[in-house]
C-alpha positions in Angstrom: 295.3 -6.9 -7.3 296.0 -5.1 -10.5 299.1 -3.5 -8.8 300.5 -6.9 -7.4 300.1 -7.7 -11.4 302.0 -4.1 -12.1 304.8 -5.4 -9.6 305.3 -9.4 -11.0 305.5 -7.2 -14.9 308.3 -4.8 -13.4 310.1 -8.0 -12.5 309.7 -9.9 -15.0 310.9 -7.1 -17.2 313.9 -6.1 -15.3 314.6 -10.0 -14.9 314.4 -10.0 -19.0 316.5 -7.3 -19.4 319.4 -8.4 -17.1 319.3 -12.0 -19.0 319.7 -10.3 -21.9 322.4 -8.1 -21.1 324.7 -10.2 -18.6 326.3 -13.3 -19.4 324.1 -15.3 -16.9 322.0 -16.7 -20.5 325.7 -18.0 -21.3 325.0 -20.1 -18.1 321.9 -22.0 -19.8 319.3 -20.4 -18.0 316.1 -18.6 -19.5 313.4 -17.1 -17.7 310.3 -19.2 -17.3 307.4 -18.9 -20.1 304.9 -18.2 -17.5 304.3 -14.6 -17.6 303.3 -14.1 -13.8 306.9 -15.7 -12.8 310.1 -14.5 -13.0 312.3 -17.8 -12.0 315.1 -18.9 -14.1 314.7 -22.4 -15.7 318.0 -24.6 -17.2 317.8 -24.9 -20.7 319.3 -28.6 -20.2 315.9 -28.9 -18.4 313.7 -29.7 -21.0 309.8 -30.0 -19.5 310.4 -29.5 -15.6 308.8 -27.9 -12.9 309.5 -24.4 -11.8 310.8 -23.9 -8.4 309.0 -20.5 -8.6 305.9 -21.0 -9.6 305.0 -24.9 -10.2 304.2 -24.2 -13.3 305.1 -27.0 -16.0 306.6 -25.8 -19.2 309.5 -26.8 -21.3 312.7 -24.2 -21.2 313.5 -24.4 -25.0 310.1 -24.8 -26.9 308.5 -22.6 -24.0 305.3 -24.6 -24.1 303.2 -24.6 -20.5 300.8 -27.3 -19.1 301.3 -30.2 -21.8 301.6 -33.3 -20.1 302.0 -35.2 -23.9 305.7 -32.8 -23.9 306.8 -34.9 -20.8 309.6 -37.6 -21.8 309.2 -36.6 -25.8 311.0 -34.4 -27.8 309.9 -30.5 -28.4 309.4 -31.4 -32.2 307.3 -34.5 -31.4 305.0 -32.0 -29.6 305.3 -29.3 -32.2 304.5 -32.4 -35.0 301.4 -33.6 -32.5 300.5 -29.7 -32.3 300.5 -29.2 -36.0 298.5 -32.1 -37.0 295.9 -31.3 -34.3 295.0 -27.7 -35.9 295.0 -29.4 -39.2 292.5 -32.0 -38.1 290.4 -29.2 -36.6 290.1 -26.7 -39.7 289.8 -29.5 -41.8 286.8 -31.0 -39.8 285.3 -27.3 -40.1 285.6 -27.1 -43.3 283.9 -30.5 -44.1 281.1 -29.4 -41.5 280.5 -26.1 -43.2 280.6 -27.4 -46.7 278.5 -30.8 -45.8 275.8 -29.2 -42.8 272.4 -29.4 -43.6 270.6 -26.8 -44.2 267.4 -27.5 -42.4 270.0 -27.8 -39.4 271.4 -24.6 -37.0 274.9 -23.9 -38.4 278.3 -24.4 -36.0 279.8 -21.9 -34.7 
C-alpha cells in the first residue's frame, strides 16, 4: 500500500512539475486538487467531475466534495465558507463564556 501511495506522489509531482514548466498551463489546464490523482482538469471547468479519479472539485478555487459550489460562483462559496467559521467561533465563544459551571465544559 504505502508504495502504491510513493508511486501516485512521484506522479503527481513529475505531473506538477511539467505543468509548470511547459506551456500545456497556457492551454487552461491544472492538475486536479485531489492529491491521490494526477488528471488534468480545464480551468473553464469550474466544479466538474474528474475523468481520473471522480472526484468533485472546482479547477480554479480547488475546493473538493462541495455540492453547495455546484452552479454558484467560487466567491459565493468562499462568502458561505467564511460566514460558517464565523458562526462556529462565535457560538464557542458564547458557550464558553455563558456554560454553567455545575455543567461538564465543551470540548
Amino acid at each position: 500500500y504505502q508504495r502504491r501511495v510513493r508511486v501516485s506522489q512521484v506522479k503527481r509531482n513529475v505531473w506538477s512539475h511539467y505543468l509548470s514548466t511547459t506551456s500545456i498551463s497556457s492551454f487552461g489546464f491544472v492538475l486536479c486538487p485531489n492529491e491521490n490523482c494526477y488528471g488534468l482538469l480545464s480551468k473553464k471547468g469550474g466544479y466538474t467531475k474528474c475523468t481520473e479519479c471522480d472526484t468533485y472539485s472546482c479547477s480554479m478555487c480547488r475546493i473538493i466534495n462541495c455540492n453547495y459550489h455546484k452552479g454558484r460562483t467560487c466567491e459565493e462559496v468562499k462568502q458561505r465558507n467564511s460566514f460558517s467559521v464565523e458562526l462556529i467561533t462565535k457560538a464557542k465563544q458564547w458557550a464558553t463564556e455563558n456554560w454553567p459551571p455545575d455543567m461538564v465544559p465543551i470540548q
